[in-house]
N, C-alpha and C positions, 0 to 999 in steps of 0.2 A: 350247465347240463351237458352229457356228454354228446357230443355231432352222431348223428346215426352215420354219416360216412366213412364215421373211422372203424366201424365196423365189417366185420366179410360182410361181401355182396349179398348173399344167400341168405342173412338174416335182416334186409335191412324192412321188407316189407313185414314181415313177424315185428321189429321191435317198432316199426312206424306203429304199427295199431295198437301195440300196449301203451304206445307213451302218446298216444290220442286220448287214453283215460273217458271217461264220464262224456267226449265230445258232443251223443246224440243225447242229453238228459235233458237240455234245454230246451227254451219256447222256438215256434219260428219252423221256416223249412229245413230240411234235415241239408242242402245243399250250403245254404247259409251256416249252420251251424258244424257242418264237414270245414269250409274255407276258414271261418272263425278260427278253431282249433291248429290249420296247418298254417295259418297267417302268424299266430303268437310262436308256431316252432320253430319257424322262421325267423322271426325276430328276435327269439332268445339266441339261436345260433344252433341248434340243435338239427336241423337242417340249414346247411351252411351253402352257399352259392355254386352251382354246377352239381349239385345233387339229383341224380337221375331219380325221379319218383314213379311207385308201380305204375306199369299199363293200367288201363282205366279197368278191364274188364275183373284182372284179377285183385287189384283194390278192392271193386265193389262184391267182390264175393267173397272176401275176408272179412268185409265189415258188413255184409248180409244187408244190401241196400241196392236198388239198382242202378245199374253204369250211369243213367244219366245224370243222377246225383253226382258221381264222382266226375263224370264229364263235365257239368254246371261248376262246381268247386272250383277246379283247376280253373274253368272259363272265370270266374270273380279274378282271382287269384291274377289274372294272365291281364286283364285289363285294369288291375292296379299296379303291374311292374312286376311281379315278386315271381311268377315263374314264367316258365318260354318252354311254348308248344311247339315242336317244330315236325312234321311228317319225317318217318325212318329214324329219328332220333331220340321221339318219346320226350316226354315231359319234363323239365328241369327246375332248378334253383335258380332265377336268373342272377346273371354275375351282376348285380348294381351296387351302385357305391353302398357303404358300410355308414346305417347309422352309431352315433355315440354309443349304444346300448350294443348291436352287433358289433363293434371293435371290441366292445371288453368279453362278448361271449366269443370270440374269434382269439383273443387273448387264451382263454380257458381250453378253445379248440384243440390249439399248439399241443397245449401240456399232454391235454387228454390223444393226440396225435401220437404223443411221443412214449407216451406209456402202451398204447394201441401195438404199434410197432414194437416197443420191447418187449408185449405179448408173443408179438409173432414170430420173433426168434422161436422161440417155443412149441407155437401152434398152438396156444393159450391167451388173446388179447384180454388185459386188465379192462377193465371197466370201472368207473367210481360212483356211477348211479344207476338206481333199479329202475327197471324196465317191468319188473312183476305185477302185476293189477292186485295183489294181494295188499301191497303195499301203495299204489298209487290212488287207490279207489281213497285209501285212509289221508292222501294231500287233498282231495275234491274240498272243493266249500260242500256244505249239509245243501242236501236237498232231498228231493221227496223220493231216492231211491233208496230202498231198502239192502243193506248189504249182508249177503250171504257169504261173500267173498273171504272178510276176516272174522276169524272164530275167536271170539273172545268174551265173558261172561258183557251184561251192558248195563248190570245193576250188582253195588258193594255190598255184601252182606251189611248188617247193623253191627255184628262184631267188628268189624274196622273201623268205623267211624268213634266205637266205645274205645277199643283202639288209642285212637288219637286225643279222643277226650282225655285219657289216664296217664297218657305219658309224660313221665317226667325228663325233662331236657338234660345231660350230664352236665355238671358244674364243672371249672378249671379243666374246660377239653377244648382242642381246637375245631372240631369236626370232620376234620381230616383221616378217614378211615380206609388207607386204599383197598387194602386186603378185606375190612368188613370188622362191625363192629364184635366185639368178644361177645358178647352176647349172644346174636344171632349165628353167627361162626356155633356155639355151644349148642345152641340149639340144634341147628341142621347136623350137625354131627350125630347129635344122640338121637338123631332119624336115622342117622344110617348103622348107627350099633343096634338099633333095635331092629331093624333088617336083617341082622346078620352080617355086616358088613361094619368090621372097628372100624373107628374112624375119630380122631381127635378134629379139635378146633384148627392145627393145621394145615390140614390136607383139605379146607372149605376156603373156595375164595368167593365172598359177594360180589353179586356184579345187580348193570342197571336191568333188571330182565333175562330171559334166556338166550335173547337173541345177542346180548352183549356178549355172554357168557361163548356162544359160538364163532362170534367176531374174534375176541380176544386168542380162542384157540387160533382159528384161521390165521390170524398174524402172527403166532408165535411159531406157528409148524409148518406154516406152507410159506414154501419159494414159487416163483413163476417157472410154469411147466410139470412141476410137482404131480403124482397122480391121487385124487380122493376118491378111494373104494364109496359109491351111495348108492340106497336104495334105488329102485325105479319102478312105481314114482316114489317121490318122498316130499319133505316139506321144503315150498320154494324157495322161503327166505333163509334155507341153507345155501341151498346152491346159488344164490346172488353174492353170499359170502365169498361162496368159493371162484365164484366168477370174479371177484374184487382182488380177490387172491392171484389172478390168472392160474389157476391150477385146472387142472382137466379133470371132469368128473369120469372114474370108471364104472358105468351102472350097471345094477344085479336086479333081473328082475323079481317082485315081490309076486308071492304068491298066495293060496289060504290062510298058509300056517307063516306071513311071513318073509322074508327076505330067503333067496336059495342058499342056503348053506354053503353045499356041494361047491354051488357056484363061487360066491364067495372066497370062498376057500382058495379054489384054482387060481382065481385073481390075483390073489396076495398072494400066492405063488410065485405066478409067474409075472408079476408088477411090481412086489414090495411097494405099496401104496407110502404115499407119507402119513395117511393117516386115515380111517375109517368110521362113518357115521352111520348111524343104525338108530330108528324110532322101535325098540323092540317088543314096546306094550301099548296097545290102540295108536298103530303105526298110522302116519300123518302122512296122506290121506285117507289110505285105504283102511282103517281102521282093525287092521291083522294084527295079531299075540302072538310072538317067537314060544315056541315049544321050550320049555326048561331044559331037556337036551339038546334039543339045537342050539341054544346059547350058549351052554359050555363047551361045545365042539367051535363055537363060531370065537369063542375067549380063548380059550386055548390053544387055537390055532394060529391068531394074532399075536397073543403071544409069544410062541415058539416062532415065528418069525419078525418077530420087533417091527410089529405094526400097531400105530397108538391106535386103540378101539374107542371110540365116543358114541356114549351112548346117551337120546336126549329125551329124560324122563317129565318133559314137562305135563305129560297127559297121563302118565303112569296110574297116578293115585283114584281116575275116575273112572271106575268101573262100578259097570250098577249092580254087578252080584257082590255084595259088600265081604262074602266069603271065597271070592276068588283068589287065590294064592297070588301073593307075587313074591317072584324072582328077580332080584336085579341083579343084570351082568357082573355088577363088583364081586357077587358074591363069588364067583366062579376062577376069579383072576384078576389083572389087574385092569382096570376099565376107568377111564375118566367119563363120570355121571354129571349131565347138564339138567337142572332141575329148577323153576321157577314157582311162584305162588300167583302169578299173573294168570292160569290159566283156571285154576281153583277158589282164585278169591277176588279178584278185580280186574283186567285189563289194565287199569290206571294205577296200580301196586306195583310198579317197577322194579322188583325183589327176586333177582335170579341167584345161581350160583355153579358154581364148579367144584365136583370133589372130584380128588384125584392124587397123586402121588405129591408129597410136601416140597419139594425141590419144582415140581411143575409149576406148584400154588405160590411158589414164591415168583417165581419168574411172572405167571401172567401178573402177579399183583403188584412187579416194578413196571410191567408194562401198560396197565392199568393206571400207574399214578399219571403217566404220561402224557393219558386222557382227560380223566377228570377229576384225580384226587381222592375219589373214592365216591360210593353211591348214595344219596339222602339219609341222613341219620333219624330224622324222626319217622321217615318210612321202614326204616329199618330197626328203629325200636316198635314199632306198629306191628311190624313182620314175627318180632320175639315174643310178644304178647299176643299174637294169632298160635303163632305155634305152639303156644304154655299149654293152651285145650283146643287142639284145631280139630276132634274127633265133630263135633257138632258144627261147623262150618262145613267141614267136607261133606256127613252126610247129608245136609241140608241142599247145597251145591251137585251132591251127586243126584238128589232128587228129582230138584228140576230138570237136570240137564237129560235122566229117562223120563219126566214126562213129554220133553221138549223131542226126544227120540219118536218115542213113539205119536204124537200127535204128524208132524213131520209127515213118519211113513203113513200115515193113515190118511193124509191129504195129497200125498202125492197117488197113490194106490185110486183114492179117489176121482182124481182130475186127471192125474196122467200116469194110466193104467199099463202104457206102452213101455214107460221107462221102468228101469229093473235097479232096485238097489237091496243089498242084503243087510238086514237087520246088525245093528254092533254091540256088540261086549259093554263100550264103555266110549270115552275118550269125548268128541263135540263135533260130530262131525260124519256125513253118509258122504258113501262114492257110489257115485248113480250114473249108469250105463245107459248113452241116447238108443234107442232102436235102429238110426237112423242119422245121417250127417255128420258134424265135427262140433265138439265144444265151443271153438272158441268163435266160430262163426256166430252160433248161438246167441253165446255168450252176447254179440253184440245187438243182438237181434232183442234179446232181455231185459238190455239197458232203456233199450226203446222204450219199452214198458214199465222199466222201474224197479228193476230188480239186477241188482249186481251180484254174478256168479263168478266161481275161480274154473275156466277149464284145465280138466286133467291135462292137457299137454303141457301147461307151463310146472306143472312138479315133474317129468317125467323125462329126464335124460337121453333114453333111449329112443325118443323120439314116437312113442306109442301112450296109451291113456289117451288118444285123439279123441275118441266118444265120448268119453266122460265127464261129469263136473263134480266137484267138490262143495256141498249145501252143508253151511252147520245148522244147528238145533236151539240155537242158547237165544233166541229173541222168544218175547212172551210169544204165548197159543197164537191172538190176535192177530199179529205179527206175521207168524207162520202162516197162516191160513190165508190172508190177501198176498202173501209174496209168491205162495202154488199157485193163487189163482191170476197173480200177472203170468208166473212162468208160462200156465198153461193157456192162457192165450195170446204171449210168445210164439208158444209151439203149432198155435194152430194157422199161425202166421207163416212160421219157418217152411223155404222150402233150400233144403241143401245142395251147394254144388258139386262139383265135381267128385268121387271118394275120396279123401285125403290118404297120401300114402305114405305121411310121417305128420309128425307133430306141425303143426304151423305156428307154433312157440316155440317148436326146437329149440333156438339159439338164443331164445331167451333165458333161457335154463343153464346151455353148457358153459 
């Protein structure tokens, strides 16, 4: 894991408390279970020897606990060896010998040291692991908290499972498909001719999910230092990509209708991005629809100045007014579309893809074999036979996910009438405005209770969404209904520090 010291200073107290994860969900006093957590990051190596750790004061007001908890923690910590309290010099890693386990994370340190610093040439340090709670909530062992954090269906339709029952295995193949089986290549194509949008079996390259599908760009297009035109906020486990990338995100803030055009525009202007990502139907988080002429001013304009546009349709197709037009950017120009089945039909259908120019699709799919040789084959004849009739799958999946909408708002509206979130189009997911305080303080205050949130600052570049959290909708009624009512007596617990005056995830994000 990577050392939070090879990190700038300015982010090392943000990414300490993401990579605390689930710390307070356990039995016991919350001081004990504070040391717990920073005892193991210690000894992975993750906090490495002579690490300056926050003042006590502003610790415990990030993790929404008071100081004497985080005074107590350190005090365990200090009378086992592992840190050194000293007056005027604040709290440290103590330098003690290196066990067997710390020499090989100390090993790891180096590398990630050395990439750190070829960041910095830049002003862009590489990273090789996430820090996003989006993603870390999903390492926790299972327990009794309820995650709101990743939006993702948590029941397989019956048509997959039929699925899997039917399919017949190919004979005389090796299962080596890097690019994607013909099959399912034919299929996702003839989704996008009946769009509007030609599209042959070439220009599709399967990947394992959407997020591979964004991986894969990220390495093929970005150098370190690179700039990435992104929404703000937007989905976070892009920008962990681009973090991995060392690239610098250039954020545009989103608004009603959407990402700023206008703005936009000027950017790649005056940046020529290497590349630009855009959620432009039930944008992630904020659940915004790009206007069909905003999109073709936002295509056309990339393209007239040779900037690759990515646009990431994983949430495109769920929209609850089943007659609401869609538009995809391909139609307009040339757009490489990221597209998955994971967010419409299973979480655990690992069945993403990339359409895009045939020369691009060949390149990520040598870079792709690099990896893994190519994606599950019976997943992906699973995938081909969802999509023969996927009319009754989606509507089915669209259903739940408005009833899961609207029950949702009607239990927050009910328990916690202060918070303000607008009604969505479509997509799995509300962005809901605190009255008061900062997400991610919250956020920790939540855990307490048993309920895992994503705060709006870890998607938000620009360093703003501080107030906000991100709740999806896709766990049964049940479900819904005891996770408002931990939140809301979370809230009735919360009292916020200081106003925050940027993200306190910033740097988890850039």
């Amino acid at each position: 894991m990577e050392p939070i010291e090879s990190l700038p200073q300015p982010a090392a107290l943000d990414v300490l408390v993401a990579r605390l994860g689930r710390w307070s969900a356990g039995r016991g006093p919350l001081y004990l279970l504070l040391a717990a957590r920073l005892r193991r990051l210690i000894d992975e190596g993750v906090l490495p020897p002579g690490t300056l750790l926050p003042p006590d004061r502003r610790f415990a007001t990030a993790l929404a606990v008071g100081r004497t908890t985080v005074v107590a923690a350190y005090d365990a910590l200090r009378q086992e060896g592992r840190l050194v309290r000293r007056q005027g010099s604040g709290t440290r890693v103590a330098p003690a010998a290196l066990s067997a386990r710390r020499l090989r994370s100390a090993g790891a340190e180096t590398a990630a040291g050395a990439d750190a610093g070829a960041g910095a040439v830049t002003g862009a340090p590489r990273v090789r692991e996430t820090s996003n709670p989006l993603f870390l909530h999903l390492l926790e062992a299972p327990d009794d908290v309820i995650l709101l954090s990743c939006a993702a269906p948590d029941r397989a339709p019956d048509a997959l499972a039929e699925a899997y029952r039917s399919l017949e295995l190919p004979v005389g193949d090796l299962g080596y498909h890097p690019a994607g089986l013909g099959a399912l290549r034919e299929a996702v194509a003839a989704r996008y001719a009946a769009r509007g949008v030609p599209t042959g079996p070439g220009q599709v390259l399967v990947t394992t999910g959407a997020q591979q599908a964004l991986a894969l760009l990220a390495r093929l297009l970005l150098a370190p230092g690179d700039g990435v035109l992104v929404e703000a906020p937007t989905y976070p486990g892009a920008l962990d990509l681009f973090r991995e990338a060392a690239a610098v995100p250039l954020p545009v803030a989103v608004g009603p209708d959407g990402i700023d055009v206008a703005e936009a525009v000027r950017l790649m202007e005056r940046h020529r991005p290497a590349l630009a990502y855009v959620v432009a139907r039930f944008q992630n988080p904020t659940g915004t629809v790009l206007p069909p002429l905003a999109g073709r001013r936002l295509v056309e304009a990339a393209n007239a100045l040779g900037v690759p546009l990515v646009e990431d349709e994983a949430l495109a197709d769920l929209a609850f007014d089943a007659g609401a037009p869609w538009t995809p950017l391909s139609v307009y120009g040339e757009v490489v579309a990221v597209g998955s089945l994971s967010k419409v039909v299973w979480g655990g259908l690992r069945i993403g893809w990339v359409r895009g120019p045939a020369p691009l699709i060949a390149r990520l799919a040598r870079l792709k074999a690099l990896h893994d040789l190519g994606s599950d084959v019976p997943a992906q004849l699973a995938a081909a036979r969802l999509l023969d009739g996927f009319g009754p799958v989606l509507a089915a999946r669209v259903r739940t996910a408005r009833a899961g909408h609207d029950h949702l708002r009607a239990e927050l509206a009910r328990l916690l009438p202060s918070w303000s979130c607008a009604p969505a189009e479509g997509g799995q997911t509300l962005w809901v405005r605190l009255p008061h305080g900062d997400g991610v303080s919250f956020a920790q205050l939540a855990l307490r209770h048993g309920v895992a949130v994503l705060p709006g600052a870890t998607a938000d570049a620009l360093g703003g969404s501080v107030r906000h959290l991100r709740l999806h909708f896709l766990a049964a009624p049940e479900v819904l209904t005891e996770a408002v009512r931990r939140l809301a007596a979370a809230w009735a617990e919360y009292t916020p520090g200081p106003e925050p005056v940027q993200a306190a995830l910033h740097a988890i994000t850039l």
